[in-house]
N, C-alpha and C positions, 0 to 999 in steps of 0.2 A: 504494500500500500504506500502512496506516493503522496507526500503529509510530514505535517510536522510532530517531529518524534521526540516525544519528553523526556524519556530513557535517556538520548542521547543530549538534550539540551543539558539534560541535570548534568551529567558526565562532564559535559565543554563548560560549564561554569566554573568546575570546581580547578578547573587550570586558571581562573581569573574573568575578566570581561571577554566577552566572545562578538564576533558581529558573524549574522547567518545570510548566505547567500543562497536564494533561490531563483530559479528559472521561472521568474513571472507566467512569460508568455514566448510566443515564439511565432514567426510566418519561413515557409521555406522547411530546411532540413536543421537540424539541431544536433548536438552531443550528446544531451539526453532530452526527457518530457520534461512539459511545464511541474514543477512542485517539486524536482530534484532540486536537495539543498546538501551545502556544507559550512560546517562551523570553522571559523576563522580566528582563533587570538593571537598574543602577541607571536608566542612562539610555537604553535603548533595549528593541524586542520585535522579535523574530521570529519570524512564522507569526499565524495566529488561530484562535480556538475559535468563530468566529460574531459578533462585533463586540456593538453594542449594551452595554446596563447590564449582561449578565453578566461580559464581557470587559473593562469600563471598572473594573469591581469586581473583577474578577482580577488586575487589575495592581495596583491600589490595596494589595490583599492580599498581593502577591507581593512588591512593593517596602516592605512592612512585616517582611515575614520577611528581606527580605535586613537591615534594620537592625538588628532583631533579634537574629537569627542563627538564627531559628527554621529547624530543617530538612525536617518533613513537616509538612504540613497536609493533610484529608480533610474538605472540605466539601457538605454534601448544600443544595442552593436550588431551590425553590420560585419559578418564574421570573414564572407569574402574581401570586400576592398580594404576592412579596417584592421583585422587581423587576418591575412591570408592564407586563412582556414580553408581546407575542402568542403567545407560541409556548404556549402552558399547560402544559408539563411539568417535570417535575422533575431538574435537574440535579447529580450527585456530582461536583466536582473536587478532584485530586488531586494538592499541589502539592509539590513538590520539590525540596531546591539540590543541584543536579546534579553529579559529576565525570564526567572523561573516561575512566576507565576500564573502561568498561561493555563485555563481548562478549555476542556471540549463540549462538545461534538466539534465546532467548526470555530475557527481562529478569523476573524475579519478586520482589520485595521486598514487605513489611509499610508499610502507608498507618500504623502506629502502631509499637506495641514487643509484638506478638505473635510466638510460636517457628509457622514454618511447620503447618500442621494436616494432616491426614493428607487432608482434600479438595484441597490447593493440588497434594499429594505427588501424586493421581492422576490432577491434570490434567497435571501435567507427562509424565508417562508416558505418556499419553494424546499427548499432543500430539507428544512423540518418537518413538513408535509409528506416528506416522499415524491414529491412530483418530480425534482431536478435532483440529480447524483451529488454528491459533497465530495468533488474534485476540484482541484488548485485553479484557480480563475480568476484575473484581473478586471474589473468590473469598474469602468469611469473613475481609475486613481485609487480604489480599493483593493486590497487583495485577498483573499479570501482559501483557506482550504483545512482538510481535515484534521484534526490532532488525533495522533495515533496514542492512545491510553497506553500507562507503565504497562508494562510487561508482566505478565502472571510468573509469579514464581515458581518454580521446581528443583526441588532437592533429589539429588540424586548421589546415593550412596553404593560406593562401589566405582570401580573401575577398569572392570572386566571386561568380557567380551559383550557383554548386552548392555552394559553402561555407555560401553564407545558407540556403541550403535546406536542409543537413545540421543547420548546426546548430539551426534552428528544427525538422527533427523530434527531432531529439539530448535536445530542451530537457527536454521532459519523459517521458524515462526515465530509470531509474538509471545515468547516467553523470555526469563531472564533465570536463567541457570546457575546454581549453585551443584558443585560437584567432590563429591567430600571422597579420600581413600586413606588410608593409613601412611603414604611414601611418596614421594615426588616419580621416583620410578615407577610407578605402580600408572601415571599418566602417561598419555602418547607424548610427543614432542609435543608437537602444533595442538592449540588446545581450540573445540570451535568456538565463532561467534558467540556472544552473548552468551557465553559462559565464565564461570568466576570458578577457581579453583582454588580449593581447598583442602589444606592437609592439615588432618589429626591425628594424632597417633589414638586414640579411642573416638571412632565418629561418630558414637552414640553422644558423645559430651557438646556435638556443633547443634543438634537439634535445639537446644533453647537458644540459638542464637536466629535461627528462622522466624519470617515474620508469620501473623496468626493465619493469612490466609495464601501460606505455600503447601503444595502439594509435593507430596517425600513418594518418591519409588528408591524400597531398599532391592539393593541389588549384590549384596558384600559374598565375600569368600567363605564367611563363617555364621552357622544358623545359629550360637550363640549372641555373635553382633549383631545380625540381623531383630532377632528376638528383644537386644537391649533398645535396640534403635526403635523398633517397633512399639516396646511398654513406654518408650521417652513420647513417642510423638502422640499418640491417646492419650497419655496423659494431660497434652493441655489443647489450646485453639488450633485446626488446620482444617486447610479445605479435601483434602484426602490421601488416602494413604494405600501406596500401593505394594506388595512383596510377592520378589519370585517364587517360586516354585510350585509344588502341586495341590492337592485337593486333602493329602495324606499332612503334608507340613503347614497347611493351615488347621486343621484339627486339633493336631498337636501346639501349634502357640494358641489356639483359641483355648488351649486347655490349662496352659501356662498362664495365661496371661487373665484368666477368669478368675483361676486360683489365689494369682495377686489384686485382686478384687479390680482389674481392669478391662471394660467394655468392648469386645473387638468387635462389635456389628460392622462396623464402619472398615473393617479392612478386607480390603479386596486382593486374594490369593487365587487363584494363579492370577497371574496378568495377561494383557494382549489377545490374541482372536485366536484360537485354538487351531480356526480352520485355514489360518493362514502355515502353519507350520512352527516348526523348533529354535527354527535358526535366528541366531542373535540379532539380527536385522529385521526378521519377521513379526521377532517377540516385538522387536522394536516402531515399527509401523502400525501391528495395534494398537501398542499403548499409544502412542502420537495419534489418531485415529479415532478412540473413547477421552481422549483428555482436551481434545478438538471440538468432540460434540459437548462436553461437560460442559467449555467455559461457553460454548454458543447460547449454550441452555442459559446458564447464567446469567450473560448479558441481556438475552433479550428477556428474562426474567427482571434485571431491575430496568430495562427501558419500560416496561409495560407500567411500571412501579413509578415511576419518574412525572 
């Protein structure tokens, strides 16, 4: 989704003031669509609008306004004659020093110091209605597009063969990953996207450090850690909990775990789609799959709420 992404705002703050560049609008060919953005401070970027002289020129400009103090900018280039780009089209960016206070559905502000105009008024309507789609659009000096909500949590303990696989399908959906193992070895090299790595030597002990509503797939090498991990996360706030194995080793922790006067309704043994098969990537596409329709379910449970 092609929007303004808060996940990654909060992140570029915390290096200091940021200005965000995005592809307002565009006629011709482009480097990328309207709503690609990248955050620009003093000394670092994140994300790209297409690289090359538009992008090398976007920082240049961005990193002038932070000196400055300048706060919007709305530039329209000419990619052929002005930067003697292949691409021949014409591109608006739209650059911005950003705070973290932004919510959703839809971000709309003035690219200058004009009062909202009665077209910006009926797109919004429009788009709250459902009539018009909530994509990036420049509207009479306004600019307008979606904010992309934090990212749902998932804990994932373990680092095994179905861990690697979760979390490389994990990587790129809207989730933000937490991945707990006992070793630094015990990770591949290259760790994916939107994941946070974490080593404990006991990763039953990182569970109260999770917020109340991440969802845990235990995945570990030992059914006692697993088991500890398991009484740690019922015992306080989470949106659910997931643990490998079969229909035999859930019996027995529900047995364990009753015994120590703890509830396991709420955990779901085995994981993934049975009829998908064994294999570490298969187990792995269920669960990505049932944790996909969960938060849908979710969501449009608190819009109806809303």
């Amino acid at each position: 989704m092609v929007g303004l992404d808060l996940d990654q705002l909060r992140k570029g703050l915390t290096n200091g003031p940021v200005i965000r560049v995005v592809i307002a609008d565009h006629q011709g060919s482009s480097p990328r669509e309207t709503g690609t953005s990248m955050l620009v401070s003093a000394t670092e970027t994140q994300g790209t609008i297409g690289g090359g002289a538009l992008e090398y020129n976007a920082i240049a400009t961005a990193r002038r306004m932070l000196g400055d103090q300048t706060d919007k900018l709305l530039s329209k280039t000419p990619l052929g004659p002005t930067l003697g780009q292949c691409c021949g089209g014409t591109v608006t960016l739209f650059y911005e020093r950003m705070a973290a206070d932004i919510t959703g559905p839809t971000y709309a502000r003035p690219t200058g110091n004009t009062d909202m105009p009665l077209s910006v008024r009926a797109h919004l309507r429009a788009v709250r209605s459902g009539a018009t789609p909530n994509v990036p659009k420049l509207i009479d000096g306004w600019f307008i597009e979606p904010v992309q909500p934090p990212r749902q949590p998932v804990w994932i303990y373990g680092a095994g063969h179905v861990g690697r696989a979760l979390t490389t399908v994990l990587s790129d959906l809207p989730f933000q990953i937490t991945w707990i193992d006992t070793s630094r070895d015990r990770f591949p090299d290259v760790i994916p996207p939107n994941t946070d790595m974490l080593v404990a030597a006991n990763p039953a002990d990182a569970v109260r450090h999770a917020p109340d509503d991440a969802t845990h797939y235990v995945l570990t090498y030992s059914h006692a850690l697993d088991l500890d991990i398991c009484q740690r996360v019922l015992s306080r706030s989470h949106r659910h909990l997931g643990l490998i194995g079969s229909a035999t080793k859930r019996a027995r922790f529900t047995r364990r775990l009753s015994a120590a006067g703890i509830d396991s309704s709420r955990l779901e043994c085995p994981i993934g789609e049975r009829s998908l098969g064994k294999e570490p990537m298969a187990i792995a596409i269920g669960v990505a799959a049932s944790l996909i329709s969960r938060q849908t379910a979710i969501q449009r449970n608190e819009e109806k709420s809303a």
